[in-house]
C-alpha positions in Angstrom: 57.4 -58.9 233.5 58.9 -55.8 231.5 55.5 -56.2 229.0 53.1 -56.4 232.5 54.5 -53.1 233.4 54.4 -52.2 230.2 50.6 -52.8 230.0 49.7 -51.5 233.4 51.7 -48.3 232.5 49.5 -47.8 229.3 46.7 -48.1 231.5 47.5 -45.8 234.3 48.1 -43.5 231.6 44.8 -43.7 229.7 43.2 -43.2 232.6 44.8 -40.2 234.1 44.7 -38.5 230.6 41.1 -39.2 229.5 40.0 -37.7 233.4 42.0 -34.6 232.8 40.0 -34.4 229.2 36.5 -35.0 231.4 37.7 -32.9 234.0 38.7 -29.6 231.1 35.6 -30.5 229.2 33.8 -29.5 232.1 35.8 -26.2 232.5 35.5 -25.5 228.7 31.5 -25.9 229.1 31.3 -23.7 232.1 33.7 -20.9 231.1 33.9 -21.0 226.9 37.6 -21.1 226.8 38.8 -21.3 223.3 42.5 -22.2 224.5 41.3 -24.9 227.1 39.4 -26.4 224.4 42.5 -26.8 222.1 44.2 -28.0 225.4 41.5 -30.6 226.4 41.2 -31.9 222.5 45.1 -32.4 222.7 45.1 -34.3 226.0 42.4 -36.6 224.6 44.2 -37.5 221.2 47.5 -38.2 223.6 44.8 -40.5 225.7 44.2 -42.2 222.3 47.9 -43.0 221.4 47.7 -45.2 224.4 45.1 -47.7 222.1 47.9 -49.3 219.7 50.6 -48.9 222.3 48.5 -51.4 225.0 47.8 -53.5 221.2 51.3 -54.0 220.6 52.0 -54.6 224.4 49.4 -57.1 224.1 50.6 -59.0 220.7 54.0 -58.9 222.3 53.3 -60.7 225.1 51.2 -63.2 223.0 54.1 -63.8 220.6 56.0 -64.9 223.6 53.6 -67.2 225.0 53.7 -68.6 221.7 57.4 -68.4 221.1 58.0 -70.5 224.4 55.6 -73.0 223.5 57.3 -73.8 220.7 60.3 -74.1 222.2 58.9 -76.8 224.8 57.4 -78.5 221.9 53.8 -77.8 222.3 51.2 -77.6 219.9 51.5 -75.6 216.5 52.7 -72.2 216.1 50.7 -69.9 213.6 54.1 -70.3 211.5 53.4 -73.9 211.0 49.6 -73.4 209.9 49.1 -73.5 205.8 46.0 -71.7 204.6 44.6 -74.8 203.1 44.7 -76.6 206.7 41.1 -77.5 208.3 39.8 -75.1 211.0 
């Protein structure tokens, strides 16, 4: 649940921030502001920080999955996979 809101909170985020770059990239176009350039590059690279956060959100939530699999007694966990196994 926590990792869901986790996700959905990355996303939210992503979005809002990479509008507000489209949105000040189309200010910065129309007016040649130096200072709302800096501002709209800076907004973008914060949209960007959301890529590995969602990717460890994501890996999280699949380590679980697999975590509780194991603990049923289902199938093979990556832990119990040698590299000279068939694929």
């Amino acid at each position: 649940l926590a990792t869901e809101r986790g996700i959905r909170a990355v996303k939210v985020s992503l979005a809002v921030l990479l509008a507000t770059s489209a949105f000040q990239e189309a200010v910065v176009l129309a007016s040649g502001s130096a200072a709302l350039l800096a501002d709209t590059i800076h907004n973008f690279s914060d949209a960007l920080t959301a890529v590995p956060l969602g990717l460890a959100f994501t890996l999280s939530r699949r380590q679980h999955a697999l975590h509780l699999r194991l603990r049923a007694g289902g199938g093979r966990g990556w832990r119990d996979h040698r590299a000279d196994d068939p694929v």
